[in-house]
C-alpha positions in Angstrom: 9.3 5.0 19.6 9.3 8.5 21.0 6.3 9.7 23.7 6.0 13.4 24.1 4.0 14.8 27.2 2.1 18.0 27.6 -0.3 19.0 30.6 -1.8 22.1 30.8 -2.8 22.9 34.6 -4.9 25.9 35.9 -3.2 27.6 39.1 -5.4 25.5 41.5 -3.4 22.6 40.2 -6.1 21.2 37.9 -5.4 19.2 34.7 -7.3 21.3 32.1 -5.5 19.2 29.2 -3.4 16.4 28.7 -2.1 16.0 25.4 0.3 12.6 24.5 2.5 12.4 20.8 3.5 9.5 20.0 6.7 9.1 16.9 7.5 5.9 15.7 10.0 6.0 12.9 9.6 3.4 10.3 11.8 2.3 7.3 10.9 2.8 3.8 9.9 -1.1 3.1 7.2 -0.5 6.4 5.7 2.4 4.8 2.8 2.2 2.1 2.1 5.2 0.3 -1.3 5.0 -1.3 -2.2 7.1 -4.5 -6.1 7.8 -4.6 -6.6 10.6 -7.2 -7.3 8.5 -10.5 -7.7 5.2 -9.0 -11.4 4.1 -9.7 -10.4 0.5 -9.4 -9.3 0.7 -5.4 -12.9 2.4 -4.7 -14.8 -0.8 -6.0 -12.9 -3.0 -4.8 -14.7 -6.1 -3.3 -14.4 -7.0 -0.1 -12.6 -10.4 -0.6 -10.1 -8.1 -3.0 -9.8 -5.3 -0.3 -8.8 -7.8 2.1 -6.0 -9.8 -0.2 -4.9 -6.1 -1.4 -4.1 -5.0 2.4 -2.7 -8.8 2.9 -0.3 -7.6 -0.3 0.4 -4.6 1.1 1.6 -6.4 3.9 3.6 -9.1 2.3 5.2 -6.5 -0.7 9.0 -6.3 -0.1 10.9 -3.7 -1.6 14.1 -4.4 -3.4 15.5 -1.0 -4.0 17.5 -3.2 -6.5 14.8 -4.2 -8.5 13.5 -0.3 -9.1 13.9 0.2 -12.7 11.3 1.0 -15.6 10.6 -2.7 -15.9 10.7 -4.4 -12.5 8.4 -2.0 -10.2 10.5 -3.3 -6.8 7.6 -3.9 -4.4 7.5 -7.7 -4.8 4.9 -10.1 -3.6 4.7 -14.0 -3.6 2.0 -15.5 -3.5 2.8 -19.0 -2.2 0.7 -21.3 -0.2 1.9 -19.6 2.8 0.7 -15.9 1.6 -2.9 -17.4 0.6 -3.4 -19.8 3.9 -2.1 -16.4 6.0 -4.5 -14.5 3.5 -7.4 -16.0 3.7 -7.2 -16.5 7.8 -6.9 -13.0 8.0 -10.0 -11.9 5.7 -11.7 -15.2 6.6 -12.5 -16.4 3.1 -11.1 -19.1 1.6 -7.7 -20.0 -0.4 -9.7 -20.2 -3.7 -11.3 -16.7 -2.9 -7.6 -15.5 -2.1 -6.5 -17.3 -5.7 -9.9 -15.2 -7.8 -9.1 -11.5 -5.6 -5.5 -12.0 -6.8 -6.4 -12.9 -10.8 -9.0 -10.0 -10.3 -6.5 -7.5 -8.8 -4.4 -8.4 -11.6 -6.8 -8.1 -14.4 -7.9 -4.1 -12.8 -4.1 -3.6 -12.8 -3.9 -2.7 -9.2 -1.1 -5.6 -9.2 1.2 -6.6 -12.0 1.7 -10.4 -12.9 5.3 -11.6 -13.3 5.7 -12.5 -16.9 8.1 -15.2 -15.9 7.4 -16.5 -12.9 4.5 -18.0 -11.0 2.9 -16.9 -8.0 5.0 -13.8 -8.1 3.3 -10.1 -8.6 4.2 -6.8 -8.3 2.2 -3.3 -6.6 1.2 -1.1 -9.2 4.0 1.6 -8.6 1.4 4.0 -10.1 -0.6 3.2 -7.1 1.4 1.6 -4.5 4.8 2.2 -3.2 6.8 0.6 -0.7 10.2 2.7 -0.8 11.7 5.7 -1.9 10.0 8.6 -3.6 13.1 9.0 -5.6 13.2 5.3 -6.5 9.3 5.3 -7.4 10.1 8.3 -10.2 12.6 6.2 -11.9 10.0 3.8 -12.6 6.9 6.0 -13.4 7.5 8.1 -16.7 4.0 9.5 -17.0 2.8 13.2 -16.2 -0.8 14.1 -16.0 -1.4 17.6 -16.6 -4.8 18.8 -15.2 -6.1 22.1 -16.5 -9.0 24.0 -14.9 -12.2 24.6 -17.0 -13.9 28.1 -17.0 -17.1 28.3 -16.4 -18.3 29.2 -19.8 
């Protein structure tokens, strides 16, 4: 972490202003970039879902080796220890945890593992721990937005 310093006196010594910057530098898997434009779904969330979808955010590890169009790379498992750790934090309770998780996955804000249990992925249309460059190997969609005269 880098603190930068700046105080502005007047010539009678006087602070006029004191301004501090602080930089932390974190790695990509810290990092949560958040898309909002076209994402109804976050806006109404409910609070219980809110809650678990900050706790995934949280919990998501990215495996740059996972990025590919079919594995979206920012993995979260949701064990017994994720929902306990979940529902401490949000102060609801594990079965609340269990229905925000099933309701997150049915509003496609997370993706299910078709395999495995308990695992899901962030919606990499949404959410993205990682790599802008390793995020566009996974999304292959283009929305094209065209403004509308006023006729």
């Amino acid at each position: 972490m880098i603190e930068q310093e700046t105080i502005k006196v007047n010539e009678d010594g006087e602070i006029i202003s004191a301004d501090i910057k602080t930089i932390k530098k974190v790695s990509y898997g810290e990092f949560m970039q958040v898309w909002l434009k076209d994402n109804q779904e976050f806006w109404d969330l409910t609070k219980s879902e809110y809650a678990v979808m900050v706790q995934c955010w949280r919990a998501s590890v990215y495996y740059p080796e996972l990025v590919d169009e079919n594995l979206p790379g920012n993995k979260v498992t949701a064990d017994k220890q994720f929902k306990d750790i979940s529902a401490k934090n949000a102060n609801i309770t594990v079965r609340s945890v269990d229905s925000a998780l099933a309701s997150l996955s049915k509003k496609n804000l997370l993706i299910k593992d078709k395999e495995y249990k308990g695992i899901y992925y962030l919606n990499p249309k949404l959410f993205f721990k990682g790599k802008i460059s390793d995020r566009t190997k996974i999304i292959k969609h283009s929305i094209e937005y065209q403004i509308a005269s006023k006729e």
